[in-house]
Every structure is written in C-alpha cells, then in structure tokens.
C-alpha positions in Angstrom: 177.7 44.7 69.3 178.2 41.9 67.1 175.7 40.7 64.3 173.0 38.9 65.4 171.9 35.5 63.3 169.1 33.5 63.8 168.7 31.0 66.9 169.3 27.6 66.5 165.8 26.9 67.5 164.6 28.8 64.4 167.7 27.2 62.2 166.5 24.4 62.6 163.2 24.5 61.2 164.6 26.0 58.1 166.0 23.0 56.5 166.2 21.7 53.2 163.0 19.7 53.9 161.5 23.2 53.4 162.3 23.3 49.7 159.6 20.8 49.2 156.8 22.5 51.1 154.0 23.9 48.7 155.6 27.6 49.0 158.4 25.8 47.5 161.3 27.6 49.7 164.5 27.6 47.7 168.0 27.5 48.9 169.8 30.7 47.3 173.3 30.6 48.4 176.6 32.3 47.5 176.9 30.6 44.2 175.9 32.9 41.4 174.0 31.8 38.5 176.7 32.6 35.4 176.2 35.8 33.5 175.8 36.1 30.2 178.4 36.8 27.8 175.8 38.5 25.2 172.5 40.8 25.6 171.5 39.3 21.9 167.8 39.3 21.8 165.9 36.2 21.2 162.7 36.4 19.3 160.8 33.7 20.0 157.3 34.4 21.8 158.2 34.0 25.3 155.9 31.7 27.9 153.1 33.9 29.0 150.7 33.1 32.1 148.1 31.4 31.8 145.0 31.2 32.9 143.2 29.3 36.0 141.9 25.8 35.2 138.6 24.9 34.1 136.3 22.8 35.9 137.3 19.4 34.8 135.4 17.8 32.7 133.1 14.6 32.5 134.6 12.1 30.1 131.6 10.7 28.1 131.8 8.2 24.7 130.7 11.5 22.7 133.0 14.1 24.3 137.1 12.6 25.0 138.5 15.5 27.7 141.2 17.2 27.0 143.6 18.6 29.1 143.0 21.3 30.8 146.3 23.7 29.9 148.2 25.3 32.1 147.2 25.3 35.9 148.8 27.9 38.2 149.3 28.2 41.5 146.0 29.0 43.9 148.1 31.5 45.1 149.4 33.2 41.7 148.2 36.8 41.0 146.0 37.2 37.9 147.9 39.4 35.5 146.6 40.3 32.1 148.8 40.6 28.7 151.3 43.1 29.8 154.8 42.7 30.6 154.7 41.0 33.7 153.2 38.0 32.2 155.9 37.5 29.5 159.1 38.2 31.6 160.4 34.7 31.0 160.9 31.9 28.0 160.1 28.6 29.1 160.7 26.8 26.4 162.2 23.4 24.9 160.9 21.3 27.8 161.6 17.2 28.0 159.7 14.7 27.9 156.7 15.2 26.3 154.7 14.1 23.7 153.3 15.9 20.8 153.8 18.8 22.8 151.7 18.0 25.6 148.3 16.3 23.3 149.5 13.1 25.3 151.2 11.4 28.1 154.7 9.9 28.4 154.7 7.1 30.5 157.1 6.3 33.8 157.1 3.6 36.1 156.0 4.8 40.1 158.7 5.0 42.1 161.6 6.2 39.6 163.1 9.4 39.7 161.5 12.1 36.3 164.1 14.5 35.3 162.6 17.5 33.6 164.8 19.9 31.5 163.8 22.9 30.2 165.5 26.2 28.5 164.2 29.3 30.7 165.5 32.6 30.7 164.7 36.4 30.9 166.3 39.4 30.0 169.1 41.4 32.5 171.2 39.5 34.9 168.6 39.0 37.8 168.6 35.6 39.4 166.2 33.8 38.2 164.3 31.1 40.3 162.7 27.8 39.0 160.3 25.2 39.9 159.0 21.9 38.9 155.1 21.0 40.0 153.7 18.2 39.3 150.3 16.2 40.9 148.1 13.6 40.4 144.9 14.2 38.3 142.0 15.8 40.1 144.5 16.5 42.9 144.2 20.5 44.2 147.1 20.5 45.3 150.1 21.1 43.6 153.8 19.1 44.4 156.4 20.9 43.8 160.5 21.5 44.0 163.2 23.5 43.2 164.8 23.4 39.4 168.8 23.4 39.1 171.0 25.7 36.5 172.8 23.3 34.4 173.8 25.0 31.9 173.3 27.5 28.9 170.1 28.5 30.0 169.1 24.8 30.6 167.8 24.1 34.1 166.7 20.4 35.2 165.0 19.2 38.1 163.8 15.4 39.0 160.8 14.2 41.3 159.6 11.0 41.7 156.0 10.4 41.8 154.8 7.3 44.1 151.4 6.6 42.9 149.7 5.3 40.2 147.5 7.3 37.7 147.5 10.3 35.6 149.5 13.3 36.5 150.9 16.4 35.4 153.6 19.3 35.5 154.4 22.2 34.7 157.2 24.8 35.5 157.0 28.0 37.4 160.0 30.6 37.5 160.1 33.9 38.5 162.6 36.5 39.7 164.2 36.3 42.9 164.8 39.9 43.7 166.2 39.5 47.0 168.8 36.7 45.9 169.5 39.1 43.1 170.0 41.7 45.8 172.2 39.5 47.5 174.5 38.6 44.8 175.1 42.1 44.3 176.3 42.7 47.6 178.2 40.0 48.1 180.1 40.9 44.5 180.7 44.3 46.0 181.7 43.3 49.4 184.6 41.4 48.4 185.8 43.7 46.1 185.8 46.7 48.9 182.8 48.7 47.6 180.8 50.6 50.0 177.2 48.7 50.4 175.7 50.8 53.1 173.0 52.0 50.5 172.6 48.4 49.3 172.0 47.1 53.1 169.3 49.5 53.1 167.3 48.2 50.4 168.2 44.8 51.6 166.7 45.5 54.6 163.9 47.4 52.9 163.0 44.1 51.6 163.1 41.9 54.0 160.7 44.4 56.1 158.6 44.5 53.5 158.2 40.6 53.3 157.5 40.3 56.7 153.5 40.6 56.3 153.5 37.6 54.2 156.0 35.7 56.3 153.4 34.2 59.1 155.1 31.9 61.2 158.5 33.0 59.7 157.9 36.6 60.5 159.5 36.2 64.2 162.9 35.1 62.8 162.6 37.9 60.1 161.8 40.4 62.5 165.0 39.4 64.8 167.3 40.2 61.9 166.1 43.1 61.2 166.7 44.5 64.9 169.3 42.9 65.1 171.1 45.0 61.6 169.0 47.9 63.1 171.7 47.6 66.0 174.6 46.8 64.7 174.3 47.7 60.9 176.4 44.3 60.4 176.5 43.2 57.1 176.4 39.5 58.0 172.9 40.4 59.4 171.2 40.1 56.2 173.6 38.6 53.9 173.1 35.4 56.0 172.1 32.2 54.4 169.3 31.2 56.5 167.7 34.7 55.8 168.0 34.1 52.2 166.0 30.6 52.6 163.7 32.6 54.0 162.8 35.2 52.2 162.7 32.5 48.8 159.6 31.4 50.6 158.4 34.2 51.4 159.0 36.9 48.8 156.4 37.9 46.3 156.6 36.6 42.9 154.8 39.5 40.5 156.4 38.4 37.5 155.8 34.8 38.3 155.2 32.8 34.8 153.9 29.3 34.0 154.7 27.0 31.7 151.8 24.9 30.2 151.1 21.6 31.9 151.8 18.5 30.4 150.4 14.8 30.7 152.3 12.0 32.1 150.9 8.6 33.4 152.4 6.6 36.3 152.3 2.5 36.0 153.3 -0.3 38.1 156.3 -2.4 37.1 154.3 -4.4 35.0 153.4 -2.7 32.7 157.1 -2.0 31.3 158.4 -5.8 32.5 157.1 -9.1 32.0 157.4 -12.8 30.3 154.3 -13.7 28.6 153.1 -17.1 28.2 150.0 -17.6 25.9 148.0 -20.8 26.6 144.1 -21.6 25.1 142.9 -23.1 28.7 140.5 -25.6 26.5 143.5 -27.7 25.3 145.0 -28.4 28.8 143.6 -31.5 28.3 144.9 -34.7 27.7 142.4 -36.1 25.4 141.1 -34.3 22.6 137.9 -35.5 23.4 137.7 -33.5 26.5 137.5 -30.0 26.6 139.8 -28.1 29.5 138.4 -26.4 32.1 140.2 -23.8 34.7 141.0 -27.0 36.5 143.3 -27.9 34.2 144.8 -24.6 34.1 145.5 -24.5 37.8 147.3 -27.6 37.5 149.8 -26.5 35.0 150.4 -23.9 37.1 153.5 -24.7 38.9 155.1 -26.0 35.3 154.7 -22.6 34.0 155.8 -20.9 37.2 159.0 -22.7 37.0 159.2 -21.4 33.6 159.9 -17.8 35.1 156.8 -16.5 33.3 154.9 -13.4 34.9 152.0 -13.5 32.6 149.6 -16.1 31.9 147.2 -14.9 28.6 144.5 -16.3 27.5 142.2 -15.9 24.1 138.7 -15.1 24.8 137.2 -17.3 27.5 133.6 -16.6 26.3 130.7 -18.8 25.2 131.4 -19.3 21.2 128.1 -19.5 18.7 126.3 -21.9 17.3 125.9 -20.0 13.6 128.4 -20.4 11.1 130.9 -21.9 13.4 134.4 -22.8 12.0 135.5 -26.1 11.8 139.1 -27.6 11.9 141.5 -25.3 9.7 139.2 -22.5 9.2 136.7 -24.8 7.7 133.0 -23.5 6.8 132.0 -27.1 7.8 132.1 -27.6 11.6 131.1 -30.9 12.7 128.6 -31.5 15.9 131.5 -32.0 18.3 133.7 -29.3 16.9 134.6 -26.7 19.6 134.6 -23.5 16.6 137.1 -20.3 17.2 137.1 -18.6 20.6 136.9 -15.1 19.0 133.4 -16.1 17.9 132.1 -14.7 21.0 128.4 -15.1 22.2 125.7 -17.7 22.8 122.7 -18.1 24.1 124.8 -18.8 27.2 126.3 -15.2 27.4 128.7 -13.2 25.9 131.4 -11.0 26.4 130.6 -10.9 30.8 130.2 -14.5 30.7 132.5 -17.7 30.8 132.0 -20.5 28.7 130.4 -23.2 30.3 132.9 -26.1 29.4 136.0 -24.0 31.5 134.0 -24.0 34.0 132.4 -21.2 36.7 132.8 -17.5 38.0 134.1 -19.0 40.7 136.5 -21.5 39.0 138.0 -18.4 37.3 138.4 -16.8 40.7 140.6 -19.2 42.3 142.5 -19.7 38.7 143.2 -16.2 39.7 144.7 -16.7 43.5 145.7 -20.0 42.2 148.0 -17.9 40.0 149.0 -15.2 41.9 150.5 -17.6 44.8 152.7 -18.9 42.0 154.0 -15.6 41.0 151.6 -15.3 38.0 149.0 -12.6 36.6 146.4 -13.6 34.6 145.5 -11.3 31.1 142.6 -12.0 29.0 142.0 -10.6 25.4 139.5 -8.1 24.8 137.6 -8.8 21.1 134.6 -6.8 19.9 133.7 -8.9 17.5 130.3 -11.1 17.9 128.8 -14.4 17.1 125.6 -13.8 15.4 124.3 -15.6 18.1 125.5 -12.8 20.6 122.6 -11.3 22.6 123.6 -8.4 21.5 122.2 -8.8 17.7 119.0 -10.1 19.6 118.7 -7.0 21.8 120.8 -4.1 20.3 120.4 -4.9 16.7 121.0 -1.1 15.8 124.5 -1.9 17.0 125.0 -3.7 13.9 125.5 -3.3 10.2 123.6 -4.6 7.5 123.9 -4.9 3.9 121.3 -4.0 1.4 119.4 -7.3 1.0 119.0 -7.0 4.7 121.3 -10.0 5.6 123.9 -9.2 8.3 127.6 -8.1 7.4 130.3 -10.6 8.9 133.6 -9.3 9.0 136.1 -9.9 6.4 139.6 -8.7 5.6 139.9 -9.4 2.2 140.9 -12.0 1.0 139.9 -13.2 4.5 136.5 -14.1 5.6 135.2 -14.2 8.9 131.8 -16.1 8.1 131.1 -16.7 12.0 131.7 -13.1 13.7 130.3 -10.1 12.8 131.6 -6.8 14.2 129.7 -3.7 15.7 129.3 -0.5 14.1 131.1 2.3 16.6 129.3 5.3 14.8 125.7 3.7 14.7 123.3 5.9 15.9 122.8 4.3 19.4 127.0 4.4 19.5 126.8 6.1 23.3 125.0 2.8 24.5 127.4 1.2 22.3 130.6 2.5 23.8 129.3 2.1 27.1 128.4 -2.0 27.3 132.1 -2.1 25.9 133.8 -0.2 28.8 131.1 -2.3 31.0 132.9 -5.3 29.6 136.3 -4.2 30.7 135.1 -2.9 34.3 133.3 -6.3 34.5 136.6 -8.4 34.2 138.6 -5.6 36.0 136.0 -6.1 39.1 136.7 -9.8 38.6 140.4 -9.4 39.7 142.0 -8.9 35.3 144.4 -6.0 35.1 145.8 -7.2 32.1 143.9 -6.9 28.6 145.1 -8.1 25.4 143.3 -5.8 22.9 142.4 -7.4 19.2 142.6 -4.9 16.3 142.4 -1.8 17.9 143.5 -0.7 14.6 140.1 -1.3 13.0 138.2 0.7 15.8 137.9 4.0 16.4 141.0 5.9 17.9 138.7 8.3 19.9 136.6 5.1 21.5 140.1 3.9 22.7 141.3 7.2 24.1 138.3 7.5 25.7 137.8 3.5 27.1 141.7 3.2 28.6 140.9 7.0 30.4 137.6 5.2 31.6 139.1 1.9 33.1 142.2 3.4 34.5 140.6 6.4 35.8 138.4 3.2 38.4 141.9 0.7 38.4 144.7 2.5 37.5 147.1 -0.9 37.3 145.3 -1.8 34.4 147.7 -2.7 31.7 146.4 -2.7 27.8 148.4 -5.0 24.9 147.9 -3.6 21.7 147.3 -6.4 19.0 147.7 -3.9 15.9 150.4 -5.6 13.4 149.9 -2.8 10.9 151.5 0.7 9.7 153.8 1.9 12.3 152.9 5.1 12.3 149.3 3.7 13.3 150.8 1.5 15.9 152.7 4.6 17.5 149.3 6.5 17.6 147.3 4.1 19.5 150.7 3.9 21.8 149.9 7.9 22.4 146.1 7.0 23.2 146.5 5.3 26.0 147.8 1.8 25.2 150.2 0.4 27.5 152.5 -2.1 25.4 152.4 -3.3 21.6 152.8 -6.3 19.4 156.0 -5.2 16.9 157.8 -6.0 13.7 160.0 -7.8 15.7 158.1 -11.2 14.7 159.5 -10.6 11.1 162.8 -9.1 11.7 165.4 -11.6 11.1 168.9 -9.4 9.8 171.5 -7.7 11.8 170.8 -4.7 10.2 166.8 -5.0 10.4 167.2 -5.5 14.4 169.7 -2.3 14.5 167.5 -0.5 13.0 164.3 -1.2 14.0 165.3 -1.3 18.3 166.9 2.4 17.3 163.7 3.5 16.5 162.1 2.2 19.6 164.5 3.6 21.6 164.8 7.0 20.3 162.8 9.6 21.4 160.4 10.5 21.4 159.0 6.7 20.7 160.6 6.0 24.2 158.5 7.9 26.2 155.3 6.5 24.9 155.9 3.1 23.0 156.6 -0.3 25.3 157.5 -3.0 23.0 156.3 -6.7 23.8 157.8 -8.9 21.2 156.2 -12.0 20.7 158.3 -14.9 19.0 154.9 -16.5 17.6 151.1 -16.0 17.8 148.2 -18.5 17.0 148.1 -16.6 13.5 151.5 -15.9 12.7 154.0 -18.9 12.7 156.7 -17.2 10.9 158.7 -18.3 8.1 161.9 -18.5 10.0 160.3 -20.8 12.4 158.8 -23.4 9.6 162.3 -25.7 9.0 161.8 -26.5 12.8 165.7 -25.9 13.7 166.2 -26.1 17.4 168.6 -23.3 17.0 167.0 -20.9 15.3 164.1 -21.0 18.5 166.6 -20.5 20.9 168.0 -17.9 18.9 164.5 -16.2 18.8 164.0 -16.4 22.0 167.1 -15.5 23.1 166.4 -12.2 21.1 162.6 -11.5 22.5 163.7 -11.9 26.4 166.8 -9.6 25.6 166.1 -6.7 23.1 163.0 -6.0 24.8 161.8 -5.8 28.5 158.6 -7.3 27.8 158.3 -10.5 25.2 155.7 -13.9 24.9 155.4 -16.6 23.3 152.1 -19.1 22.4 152.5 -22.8 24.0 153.3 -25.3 21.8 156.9 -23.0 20.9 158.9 -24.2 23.3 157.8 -27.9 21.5 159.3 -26.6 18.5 155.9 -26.6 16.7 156.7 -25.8 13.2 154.2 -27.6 10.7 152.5 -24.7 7.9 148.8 -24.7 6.9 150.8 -25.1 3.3 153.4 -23.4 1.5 153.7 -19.2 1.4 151.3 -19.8 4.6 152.1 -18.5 8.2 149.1 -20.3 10.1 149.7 -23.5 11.9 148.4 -26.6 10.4 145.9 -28.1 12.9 145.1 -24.3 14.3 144.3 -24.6 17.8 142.1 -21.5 17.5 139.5 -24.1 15.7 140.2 -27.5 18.0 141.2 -28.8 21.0 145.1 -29.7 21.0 146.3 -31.8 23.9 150.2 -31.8 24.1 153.1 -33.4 25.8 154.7 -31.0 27.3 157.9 -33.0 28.2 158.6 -34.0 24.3 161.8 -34.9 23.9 163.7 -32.2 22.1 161.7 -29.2 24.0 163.7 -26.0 24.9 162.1 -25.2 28.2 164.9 -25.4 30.1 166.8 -22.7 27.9 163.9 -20.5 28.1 164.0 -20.9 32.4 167.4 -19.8 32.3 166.5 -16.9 30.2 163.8 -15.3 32.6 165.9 -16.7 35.1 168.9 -14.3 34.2 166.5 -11.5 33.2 164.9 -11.2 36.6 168.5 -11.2 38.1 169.5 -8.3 36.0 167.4 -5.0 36.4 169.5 -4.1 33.1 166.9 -6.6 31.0 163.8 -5.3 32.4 164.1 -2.0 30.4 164.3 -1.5 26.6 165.4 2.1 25.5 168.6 2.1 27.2 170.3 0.4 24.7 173.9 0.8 22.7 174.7 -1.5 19.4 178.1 -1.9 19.5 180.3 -3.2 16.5 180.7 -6.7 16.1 182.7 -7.7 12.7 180.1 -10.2 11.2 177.1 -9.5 9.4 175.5 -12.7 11.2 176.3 -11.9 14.9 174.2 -8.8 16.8 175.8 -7.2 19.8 174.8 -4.9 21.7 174.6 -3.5 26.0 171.8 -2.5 28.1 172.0 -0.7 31.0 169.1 -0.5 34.0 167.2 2.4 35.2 169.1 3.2 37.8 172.2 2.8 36.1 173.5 -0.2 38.7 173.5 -2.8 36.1 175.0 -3.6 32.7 174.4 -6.9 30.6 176.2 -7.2 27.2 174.3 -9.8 24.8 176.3 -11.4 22.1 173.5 -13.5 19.7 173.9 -15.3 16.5 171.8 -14.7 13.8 173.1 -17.5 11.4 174.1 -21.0 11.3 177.7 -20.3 12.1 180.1 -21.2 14.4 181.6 -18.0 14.3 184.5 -16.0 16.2 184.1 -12.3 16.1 185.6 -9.7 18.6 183.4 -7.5 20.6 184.0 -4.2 20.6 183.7 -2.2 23.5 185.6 0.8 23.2 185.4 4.1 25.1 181.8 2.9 26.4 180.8 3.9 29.7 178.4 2.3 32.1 177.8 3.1 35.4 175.9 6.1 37.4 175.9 9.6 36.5 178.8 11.2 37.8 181.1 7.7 38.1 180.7 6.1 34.8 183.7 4.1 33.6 184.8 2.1 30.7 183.9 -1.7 31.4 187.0 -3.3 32.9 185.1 -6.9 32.9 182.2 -9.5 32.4 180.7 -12.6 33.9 179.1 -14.9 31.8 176.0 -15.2 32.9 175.1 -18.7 31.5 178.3 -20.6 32.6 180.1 -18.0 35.4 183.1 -17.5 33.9 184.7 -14.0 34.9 186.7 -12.8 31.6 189.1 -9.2 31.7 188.1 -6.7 28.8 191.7 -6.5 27.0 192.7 -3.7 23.7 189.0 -2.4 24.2 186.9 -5.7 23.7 187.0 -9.6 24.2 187.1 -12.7 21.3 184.0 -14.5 21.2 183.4 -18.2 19.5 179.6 -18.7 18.7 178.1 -22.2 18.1 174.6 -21.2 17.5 174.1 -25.3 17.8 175.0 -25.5 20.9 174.5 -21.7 22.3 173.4 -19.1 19.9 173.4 -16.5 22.2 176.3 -15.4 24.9 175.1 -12.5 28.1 177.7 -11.3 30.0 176.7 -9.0 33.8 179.4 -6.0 33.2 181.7 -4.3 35.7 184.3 -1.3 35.7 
C-alpha cells in the first residue's frame, strides 16, 4: 500500500500562519543548517536560563524600576545550573543599549531586525526564536529566527503599538529535525534507515500527548508508516511542521530581555517652528493672546511646519522681574521673561491671563491640528519667587545662610527673578510628584509634545523616572531635550528616556565639523537611542554665522537643518533674517523677545519663507529626509561644498544633497562611485537624479555628475535618485 500523507483538510491548517502562533511552530524543511568545519571550543560563558519574572514593580520618585531580566516562556521547564541550562551561546545580540540598562527606540509600524550569534556544541539542528511584547503584556509574541550565516541567525517583527516593549531570544534543539536530516542524508546516499524510521517514529509517538488538536493528524501517520513502513510517511514536510510545535524543548535556553520603546512618527520627523504667542501682535502695546495665534495659523501651515512650540505660557512674577535686555529694572508695563514662571495667578497648571483661557488654548489646539499642526510647550522648573509653590512648599527650596532665598545663576549669569527647586530636599517625593502632575496636567489638556529646559541641571534619575511616568498614561508623548552641554551628558539623558535633542549642529559651520559630527550620530550605537533636532537659532543663541545678516548663509542653514537631520526648527523672526547682537562676542539678540513684546512683519521684503516651503515641501515628498542615520558622505573635491545621500527606511527612496558651505560659486564633481541604493536584495549603482528644486532629470556619467553652485542664488542642490 502506498504511504499515506496527511489530508488536505489537516494541510491546510498547518500553514505558515502557524509559525506565529505562541507555540511558535517552525518550518524545518530539507535544507540543512551548514556544518561546521571545526569542533574548536569556544570559552566564553554560554547563555544560561533564567529565571521567572518578578512581580513588576511600582515606579515611585524614590525607587526608578528596573527591568526585570530575562522572562521565559509560561510554559518553559524550570531547570537548575546543570547542563541543560547552558547548552547554547546566545551571544552578540543587536540593537541594544548598554547591554540592555536602556531602550533603543523604533518607530510603530517598521520592521526590527534582531541578529544574534547562537550556537551549541555537535551538529544538531538548532532552532531559534525571537519574542518580543509590550510591557505588562503576559503574553509573549513570538517568531521564527533565520541562519544567516557563521553562526549568526536574524529574525525581524514589527511591533504595531506604541509603548515600552521587550525581547528576548529562545533556541533550543530540534531533535526530530535533527533526526530528519540524518535520514534524509542517508537516504540519498543508499544507506539502510529502517533503524532510523524507528526512532523517527519513536518520536513522533512520543509527541503525540502534547500534540492536542494536532494529535489526530500525528496519529494518521503513524498508522499509516505502521502499514506501509514507507519512508515518505515521516520524512514528510508537514509532519516536520508539526512536530516543531509540538516537540519538547528540555534544553530550551533564553537570552536576557532587552528594552525597546515604540513611538509614533513624530517623534523621529518633524519641522519645528518656535513662536512666543505674546508677540503675535501688531502693536507692542498689546500683548497676544491665543487669538492671535490661531490666526497665524494658516501662514505657518503653508510653511510646511508640523510643530508649533511655544516658551512657557504661564503667569510670570511680579518680584525681581527682568526688563528689556535682561535689565534688573523692569518698568510697570514691561511684560518680564516667560521662564519666570508663577504669580499669584497660578503657576506651572495655569495660563497667563493676557493669552487668554483654558478654553482659548483648547481650540488653539483643534485650531491647529485641522491645519496639520501639533502644538509643544516647554517644560521649565524653575519658579518666580512669587510661585505658590515658595508660599506653600517652602521646604522645596533652597536657602542661603542669611536666610534670603537662592535664585539661580550660572556664573557669570544671574537669574535675579527665578529661583529653582531643590530635587533632593527632604520633602523631594512630594516634590517629584507636583512635577509629573504638571506634565499629566498639559498631557490631559491635549500636549504630547514637551520641550524640556536644562534637563542637564536636574537629576538623571527624576527624568528616568518622569518620561516612564507620562508615557507609561500617553505613550505619544514626545520629550525635546534642551541640554547644549558635554556630549557625553547629552547621550545619557538620550538613554533615560528623552525622545529628541538640541545638538552641536547650531555651531558647526566646516565641511569637516559636519562629517564628522553626523558620523557620530549615525553610528551605532548613538543611532538607536539619540534623535537629533537641529535648530538653526534659539531665543538665546543667535549664532556668529548668522550676525553679518547674509541671505545666503540662512538659506544655507537651513538648507542644512531640514536635510542632515529628520527633525530641525527654527525661532520666528529667522526666516526675517534677524541678525542684530546684544554687542560684540555676544550670541543673544539685541531687543530679546524673551523680555518684551516684538510685533513683526512677517512679509518684509527680503524674507526667505518661500525657500524654507519648498524645503519641507520636498522633505515630506521624500521619505528619504524623514530619517537621519542612514546616511553616506560622499567625496566632493572642495573643502567648501558638503555632499552627501540619504536613503529611507524602507529603502524606496534616495535624495542626494549637494550644499555650499562658502561664498563660492563653485563647480565640483560629485562623486558617486560603486554606491548602491535600493532594497536589500536589488540594490544598484545610481543610474540618475531629478532635481528636485527645478525638475531637471540628469544621467550619472564616469561615476558622478558636474555641479555649478552659486550659493547667492542657490546654496544648496537635492537631487530624488534612481538606478
């Protein structure tokens, strides 16, 4: 009688659908995992098990959770420190940070490859999976791994929700595929396998008690080799699906579990536009409300901005207030800095009265959203001494020893109206917790985006702790780090939680400086944790560059911002050319708007507003702009002219940038070389480009094309590749 395989009834429910069940069924065909050409002996400590997971934790200001480690399978057998628990190395396993401490970040909805070396000793196939699930999730996701080669196996999942998460890797011999191998190997080289269909079937009998509703089909192959003793029986494929899901695991080991946090687009993505709403005035004498905001709304749509930021929006004190250019003198009328937050109208959960309501701010915020836009606010501890905080939480703050109150200073810079509050006072718990109040206030109010000031000069554990806090309740919620200090600092507070950061890119102005500084970004392991946002200006940094006023040099800095990186900004008055010093070796504005009211025309002649709409224009066209650490410098023969290509996420689109750095005109060839673009498994050398400002379709000829810059006219030249 001839073999018997498996209805087609019972075929069809074992599909490849079934390899991303939770008893992750994997496909073991007749292609044989490579064998190795050495027995040499690694000595490295291989992955052990590890144990169950604790019972999460409660995150309080005092006690930042950590993760738990590892977290097997509900179904995994406990095994103590003997040789089953160390059959495999799981080792060398990408992306991660700091070996797990904290979480790489990925956008929901795009693919996460994992790689990892993992091997064991003999020549038994081994079997791999990738689990992964949201935070306080029970259940685990899971799917197969791939062999790719030398040991290295990589699979890819993509989560679709937002959050934090985790994976980890299981593998584990797979003795019947192992089986199977070996008799397949025999078979076709005419050696006798009646013994080997014996223990075949041996174990495919014995897996039948853990099989459930799979144990009907098992059972039918077994009676049917039982009657025909037909090879084909249980060498079938389907059979070998089968018993992958079904098989026990004894030596099954885990790798530890490591962080990763999912965000929306956003949060990697974005123009920002940086407006005070009090100036949107047109009379100095009249302070702006959220009125005037919504008005300027379409303008700034137009613009192809997707962020609209604002400094604190918060009632500013009475005491000490600054007057116009940081004086200690402010006159009756005199609005004082924003970041002076707190009156005896409120403080950081309030609005200040002259902008207008709660309820204004709420339909600022649809206002803006039906034009496109998202509304971020900044996030300042620091205090007015007219805060009600100093009136009811006075052990929040630090005195000095003649009992006055210490204002904060950062020498040689005094900050006479703002004091800040001390994060280890005693009562720092109660502390911690009205600033988290502060962001879940706004975040209830309908902000996801906060602009954080000096997180360097806090605490990192209060920030670890705060971001974990908010996003655990709104996981959307994007944090800007405002921290221009040591890098090394700024990577940190990246790790902690922080979404984006301010850069060096504000005082990068050579070929060589940008080179190296965007190498750095997008190496890794910065990549997986640090999301530049470079902002051309801020209300306290008008750079030297900037201070001749030169139209080009603007548009060159721009041009740089919106390309380099996925996210940039700028503060109003920029795209005005605003250019005037406080005085020389100064980078403050004359006439800082952070201490008065500065109406503008925002259709002054000479403005570059239409450059900078083409620019987010072409940047929301190409998904190749709306990443940062794909990224290839390629040679350019001057010193004053950057080139370089980005490619998207996906891999579907390429933008080369040409941008000149000096006063030129210049004509330099672009080199492209043997650089490839495209999707894995078709990449090609690019063939062509399409000028993206003027249309212009040009053929890539001896490897590269001849370029003539005018940086007066166009500084910068963007080209859409294709092979």
């Amino acid at each position: 009688m001839p073999s018997t395989v498996l209805p087609s009834a019972q075929k069809s429910k074992i599909t490849a659908s079934r390899l991303r069940d939770a008893n992750l069924a994997l496909a073991i065909t007749t292609s044989f995992l490579p064998i190795p050409d050495s027995d040499d002996v690694d000595t490295k400590k291989p992955a052990t098990r590890v144990p169950r997971p604790k019972k999460p934790i409660r995150t309080t200001p005092a006690t930042i959770a950590q993760e738990s480690a590892p977290h097997p399978a509900a179904d995994a057998p406990s095994y103590g420190p003997g040789l089953a628990s160390r059959t495999f190395f799981i080792e060398a396993i990408d992306p991660r940070v700091d070996g797990g401490r904290f979480p790489f970040k990925r956008i929901v909805g795009e693919p996460i490859e994992v790689m990892a070396d993992i091997f064991r000793d003999g020549h038994e196939v081994t079997a791999v999976a990738l689990r992964w699930r949201r935070e306080g999730d029970a259940a685990w996701q899971a799917v197969p791994m791939a062999f790719y080669d030398n040991d290295r196996w990589r699979g890819v999942f993509t989560p679709q929700e937002l959050g934090r998460h985790e994976y980890a890797i299981e593998a584990w011999t797979s003795v019947f595929a192992t089986w199977r191998r070996g008799c397949l190997v025999k078979q076709k080289a005419g050696v006798a396998i009646e013994v080997d269909l014996l223990e075949g079937r041996a174990l495919v009998a014995e897996a039948i008690a853990r099989a459930g509703g799979r144990a009907g089909a098992m059972q039918a192959v077994l009676e049917a080799f039982d009657h025909s003793r037909a090879p084909e029986s249980l060498l079938q494929e389907e059979l070998a699906v089968l018993m992958a899901e079904v098989e026990a695991r004894p030596d099954l080991t885990w790798s530890d579990s490591f962080p990763f946090y999912v965000q929306r687009p956003r949060a990697r993505t974005g123009a920002w536009y940086e407006l005070f709403p009090r100036s949107q005035t047109d009379d100095a004498n009249r302070h702006g409300t959220f009125n005037d905001v919504i008005a300027r709304l379409p303008e700034i749509a137009e613009q192809g901005y997707d962020v609209l930021y604002f400094p604190p929006i918060h009632p500013i004190g009475r005491a000490n207030r600054k007057g116009k250019n940081n004086s200690l003198n402010a006159g009756p009328d005199e609005p004082g800095s924003p970041y002076a937050i707190g009156s005896e109208e409120g403080g950081h959960d309030a609005i200040h009265p002259q902008l207008g309501t709660l309820d204004d701010f709420h339909r600022l915020i649809e206002a803006a959203k039906g034009h496109g836009l998202e509304i971020a606010l900044d996030f300042a501890t620091q205090c007015s001494p007219d805060h009600p905080w100093l009136r009811d939480h006075p052990q929040w703050f630090k005195r000095r020893a003649d009992g006055s109150m210490r204002y904060a200073e950062n020498p040689p810079k005094k900050y006479e109206d703002i004091v800040n509050p001390d994060f280890y006072c005693a009562d720092r718990v109660a502390l911690w917790n009205a600033l988290r109040d502060v962001f879940l206030f706004w975040a209830e109010h309908g902000v996801r985006i906060f602009r954080v000031d000096n997180p360097h000069t806090k605490p990192f554990p209060f920030w670890e702790w705060v971001i974990r806090e908010v996003q655990t309740r709104y996981p959307d919620t994007v944090f800007l780090s405002e921290a221009f200090t040591r890098p090394k600092v700024m990577k940190a507070l990246a790790k902690l939680g922080f979404t984006q950061s301010y850069t060096y890119f504000t005082w990068r102005t050579g070929k060589t400086e940008f080179e190296d500084y965007l190498n750095e970004l997008a190496r890794y392991p910065e990549r997986e944790y640090f999301q530049p946002n470079f902002f051309v200006n801020t209300p306290d940094i008008l750079p030297f560059h900037l201070q001749g006023g030169e139209r080009r040099i603007f548009k060159t800095r721009v041009a740089l911002a919106a390309t380099l990186s996925s996210s940039y900004g700028i503060y109003s008055g920029f795209e005005l050319l605003e250019h005037l010093p406080l005085g020389p070796g100064k980078e403050e504005y004359l006439d800082s708007e952070k201490y008065e009211i500065r109406p503008r025309d925002w259709n002054a002649p000479g403005n570059i507003k239409d450059y900078i709409t083409q620019l987010n224009q072409i940047r929301r066209e190409n998904a190749a702009l709306q990443q940062t650490s794909n990224l290839r410098f390629v040679m350019v023969d001057s010193p004053e002219v950057t080139g370089f290509i980005k490619e998207s996420v996906a891999r579907d689109n390429a933008v080369a940038v040409a941008i000149a750095l000096g006063g030129g005109p210049y004509e330099v060839w672009f080199h492209f070389g043997d650089l490839q673009i495209g999707p894995e498994g078709a990449r090609r050398t690019v063939r062509g480009v399409e000028n993206l400002l003027t249309g212009e379709r040009r053929m890539v000829e001896w490897g590269g094309l001849r370029l003539f810059i005018d940086p007066e006219k166009e500084p910068a030249i963007l080209f859409r590749c294709f092979t």
